[in-house]
C-alpha positions as CSV (number, residue, x, y, z in Angstrom):
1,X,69.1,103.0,111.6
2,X,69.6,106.6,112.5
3,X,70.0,107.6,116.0
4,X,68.7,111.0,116.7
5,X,70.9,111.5,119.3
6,X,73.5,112.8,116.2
7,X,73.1,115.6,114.2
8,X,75.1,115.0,111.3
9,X,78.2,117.0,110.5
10,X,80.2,117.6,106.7
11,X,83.3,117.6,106.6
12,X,84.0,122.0,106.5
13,X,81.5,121.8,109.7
14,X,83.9,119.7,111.6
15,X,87.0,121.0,110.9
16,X,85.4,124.6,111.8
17,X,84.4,123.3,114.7
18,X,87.6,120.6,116.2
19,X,90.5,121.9,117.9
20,X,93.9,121.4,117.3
21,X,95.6,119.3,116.6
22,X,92.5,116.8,115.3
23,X,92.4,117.2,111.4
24,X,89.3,115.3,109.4
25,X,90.9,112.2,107.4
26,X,88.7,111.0,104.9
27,X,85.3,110.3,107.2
28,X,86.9,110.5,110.7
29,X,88.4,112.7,112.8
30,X,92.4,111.5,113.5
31,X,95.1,113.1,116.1
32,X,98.1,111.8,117.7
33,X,99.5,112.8,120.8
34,X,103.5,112.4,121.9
35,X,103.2,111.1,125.4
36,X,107.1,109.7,126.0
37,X,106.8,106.3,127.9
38,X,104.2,104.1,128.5
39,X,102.8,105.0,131.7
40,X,101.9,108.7,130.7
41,X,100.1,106.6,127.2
42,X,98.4,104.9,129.6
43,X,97.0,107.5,132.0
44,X,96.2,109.8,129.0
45,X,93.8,106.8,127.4
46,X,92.4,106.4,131.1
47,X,91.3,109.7,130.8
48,X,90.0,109.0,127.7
49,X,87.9,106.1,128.5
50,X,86.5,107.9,131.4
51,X,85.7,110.8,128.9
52,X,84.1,108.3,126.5
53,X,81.9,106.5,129.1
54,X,80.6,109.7,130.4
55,X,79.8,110.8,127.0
56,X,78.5,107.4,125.6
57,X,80.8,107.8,122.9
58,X,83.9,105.9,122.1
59,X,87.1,106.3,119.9
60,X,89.3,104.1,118.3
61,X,92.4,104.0,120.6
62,X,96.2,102.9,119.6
63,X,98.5,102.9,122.4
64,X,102.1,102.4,122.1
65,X,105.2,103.4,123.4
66,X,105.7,107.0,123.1
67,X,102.2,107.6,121.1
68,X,98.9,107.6,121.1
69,X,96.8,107.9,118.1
70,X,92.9,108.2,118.4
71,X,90.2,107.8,115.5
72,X,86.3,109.1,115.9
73,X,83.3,108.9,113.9
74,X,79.7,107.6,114.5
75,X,79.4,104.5,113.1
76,X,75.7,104.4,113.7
77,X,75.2,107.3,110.9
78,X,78.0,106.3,108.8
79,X,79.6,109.6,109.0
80,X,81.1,112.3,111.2
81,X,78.5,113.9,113.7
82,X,78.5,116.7,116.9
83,X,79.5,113.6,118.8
84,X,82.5,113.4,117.4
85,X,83.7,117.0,117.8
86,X,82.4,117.3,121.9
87,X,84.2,114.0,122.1
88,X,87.6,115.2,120.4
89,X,87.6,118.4,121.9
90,X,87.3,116.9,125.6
91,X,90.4,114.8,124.4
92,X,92.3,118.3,123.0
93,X,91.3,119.6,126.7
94,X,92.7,116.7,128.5
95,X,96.0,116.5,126.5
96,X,96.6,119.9,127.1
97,X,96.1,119.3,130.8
98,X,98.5,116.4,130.9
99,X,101.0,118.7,128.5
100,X,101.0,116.4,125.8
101,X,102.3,117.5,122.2
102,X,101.1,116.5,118.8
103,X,102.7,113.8,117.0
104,X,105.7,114.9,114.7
105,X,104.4,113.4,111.9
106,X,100.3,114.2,111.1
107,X,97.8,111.7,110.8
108,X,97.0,110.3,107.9
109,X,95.3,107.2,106.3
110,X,96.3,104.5,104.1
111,X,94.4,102.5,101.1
112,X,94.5,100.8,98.2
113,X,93.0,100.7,95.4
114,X,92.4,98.2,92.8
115,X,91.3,98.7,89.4
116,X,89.1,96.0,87.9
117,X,87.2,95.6,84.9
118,X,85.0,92.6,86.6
119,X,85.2,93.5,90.2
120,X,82.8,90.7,91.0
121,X,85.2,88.3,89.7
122,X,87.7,89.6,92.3
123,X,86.4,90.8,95.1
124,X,86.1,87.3,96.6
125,X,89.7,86.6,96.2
126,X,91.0,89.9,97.9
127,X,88.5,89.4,100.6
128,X,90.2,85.7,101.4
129,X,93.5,85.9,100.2
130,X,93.3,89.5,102.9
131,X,91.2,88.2,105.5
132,X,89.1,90.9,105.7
133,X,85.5,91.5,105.9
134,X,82.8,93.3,103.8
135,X,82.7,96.9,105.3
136,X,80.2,97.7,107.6
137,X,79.8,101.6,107.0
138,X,79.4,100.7,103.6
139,X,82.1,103.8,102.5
140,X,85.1,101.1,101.2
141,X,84.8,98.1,100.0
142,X,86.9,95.5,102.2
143,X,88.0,96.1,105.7
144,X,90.7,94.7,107.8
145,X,88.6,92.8,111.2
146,X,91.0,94.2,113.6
147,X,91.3,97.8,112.1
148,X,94.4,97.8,111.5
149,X,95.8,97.1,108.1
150,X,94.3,99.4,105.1
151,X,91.4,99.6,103.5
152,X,90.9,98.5,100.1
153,X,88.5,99.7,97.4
154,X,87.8,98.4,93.9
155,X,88.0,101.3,91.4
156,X,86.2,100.4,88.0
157,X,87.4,100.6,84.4
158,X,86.2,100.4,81.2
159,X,88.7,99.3,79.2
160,X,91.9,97.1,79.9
161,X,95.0,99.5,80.5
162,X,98.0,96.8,80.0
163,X,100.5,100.1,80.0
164,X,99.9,100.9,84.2
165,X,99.4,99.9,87.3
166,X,96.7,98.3,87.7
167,X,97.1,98.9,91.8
168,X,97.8,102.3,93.7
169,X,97.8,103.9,96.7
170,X,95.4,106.2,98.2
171,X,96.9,108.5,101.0
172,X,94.7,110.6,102.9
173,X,96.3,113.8,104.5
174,X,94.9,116.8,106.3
175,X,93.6,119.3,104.0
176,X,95.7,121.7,105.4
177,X,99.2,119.9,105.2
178,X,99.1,118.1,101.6
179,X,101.0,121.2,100.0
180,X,103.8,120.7,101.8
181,X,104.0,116.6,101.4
182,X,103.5,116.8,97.1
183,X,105.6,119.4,97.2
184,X,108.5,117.5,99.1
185,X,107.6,113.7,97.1
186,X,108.2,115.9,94.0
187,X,111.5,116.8,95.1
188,X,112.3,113.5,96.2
189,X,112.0,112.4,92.6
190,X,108.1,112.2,91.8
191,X,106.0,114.4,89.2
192,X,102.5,115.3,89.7
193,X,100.6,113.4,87.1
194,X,96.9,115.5,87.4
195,X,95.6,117.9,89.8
196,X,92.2,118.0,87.9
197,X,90.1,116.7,90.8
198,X,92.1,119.1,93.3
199,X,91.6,119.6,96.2
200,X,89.6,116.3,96.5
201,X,92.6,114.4,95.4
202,X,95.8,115.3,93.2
203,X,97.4,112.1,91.2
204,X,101.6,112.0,91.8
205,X,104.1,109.2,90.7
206,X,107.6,108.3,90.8
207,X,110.2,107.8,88.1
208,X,108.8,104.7,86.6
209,X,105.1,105.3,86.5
210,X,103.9,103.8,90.0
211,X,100.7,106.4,91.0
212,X,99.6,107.5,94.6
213,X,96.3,109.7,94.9
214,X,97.0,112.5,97.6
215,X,93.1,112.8,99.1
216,X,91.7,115.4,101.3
217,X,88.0,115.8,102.6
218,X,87.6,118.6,100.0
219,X,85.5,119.2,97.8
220,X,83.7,115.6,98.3
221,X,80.4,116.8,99.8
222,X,77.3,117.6,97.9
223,X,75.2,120.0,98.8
224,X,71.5,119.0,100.0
């Protein structure tokens, strides 16, 4: 059920409206801070939490040594919401207090994607042989329980394809930074196979056929 509490955000509202450094991965908001050791992770998240509980609002957390790497969107409405930017920029405000820098590397998400001519037939196997569960928000298909292994999805096909993959990999990047990754996996050896659906997604793969999708938020949206 709804909560009115959200007013629902797409995607080009959001990342008008975040500061730097969060970037909108697929249907959350993602940023990772630098923090050096341990104990400056762990006051930054403390801030966090106090953040959150004063907001009523709460982000997935990953705390490790020398990072942390936060996650937001309202699961209630299945989607990205004002919520999620206050929240993310009180965060943005807080690192900058503390003087923490982004993450070298951006953040990005990982899936993968199966193509199926019967997905029925298989879903049950993925879901046990994985040990995930059926995904809640309804966006994917199968979920890892703890959050931290990818996502996977079940692409359909209409005819058998015995000349591909019948796997690949879907890797969501900020809109604003995918440029500069195809451009360098090209170099490194890969060709871009389509850009027809760009910039929702352009299809690259290396010397022997193997694809990944390079996916943005863009472009995904309809308008009411």
């Amino acid at each position: 059920m709804s909560d009115n509490r959200y007013t629902p955000l797409a995607a080009a509202e959001v990342t008008g409206a975040v500061a730097d450094p969060w970037r909108v991965i697929a249907n959350a908001l993602r940023v990772a801070y630098r923090t050096r050791n341990m104990v400056t992770g762990g006051r930054f998240v403390a801030r966090i939490i106090d953040a959150a509980e004063e907001a009523n609002h709460h982000p997935d957390v990953d705390l490790r040594y020398g990072s942390v790497r936060l996650s937001l969107t309202t699961h209630s409405e299945h989607r990205m919401t004002d919520a999620d930017v206050a929240l993310a920029n009180r965060i943005a405000d807080i690192a900058r207090e503390m003087d923490l820098e982004p993450a070298p590397a951006p953040p990005a998400r990982f899936d993968l994607a199966i193509d199926a001519l019967d997905i029925t037939a298989i879903r049950s196997f993925w879901k046990t042989v994985l040990g995930y569960d059926d995904d809640p928000d309804d966006t994917l298909d199968l979920v890892d329980p703890t959050g931290i292994l990818p996502p996977v999805w079940f692409q359909q096909m209409d005819s058998p394809r015995p000349q591909r993959s019948r796997m690949h990999v879907d890797l969501w990047l900020p809109h604003d930074q995918v440029q500069e990754r195809m451009a360098a996996a090209i170099d490194a050896g890969g060709h871009l196979v389509t850009d027809a659906h760009a910039p929702s997604f352009w299809v690259l793969a290396d010397a022997e056929g193997n694809e990944i999708c390079l996916c943005t938020w863009q472009d995904r949206e309809k308008s009411d």
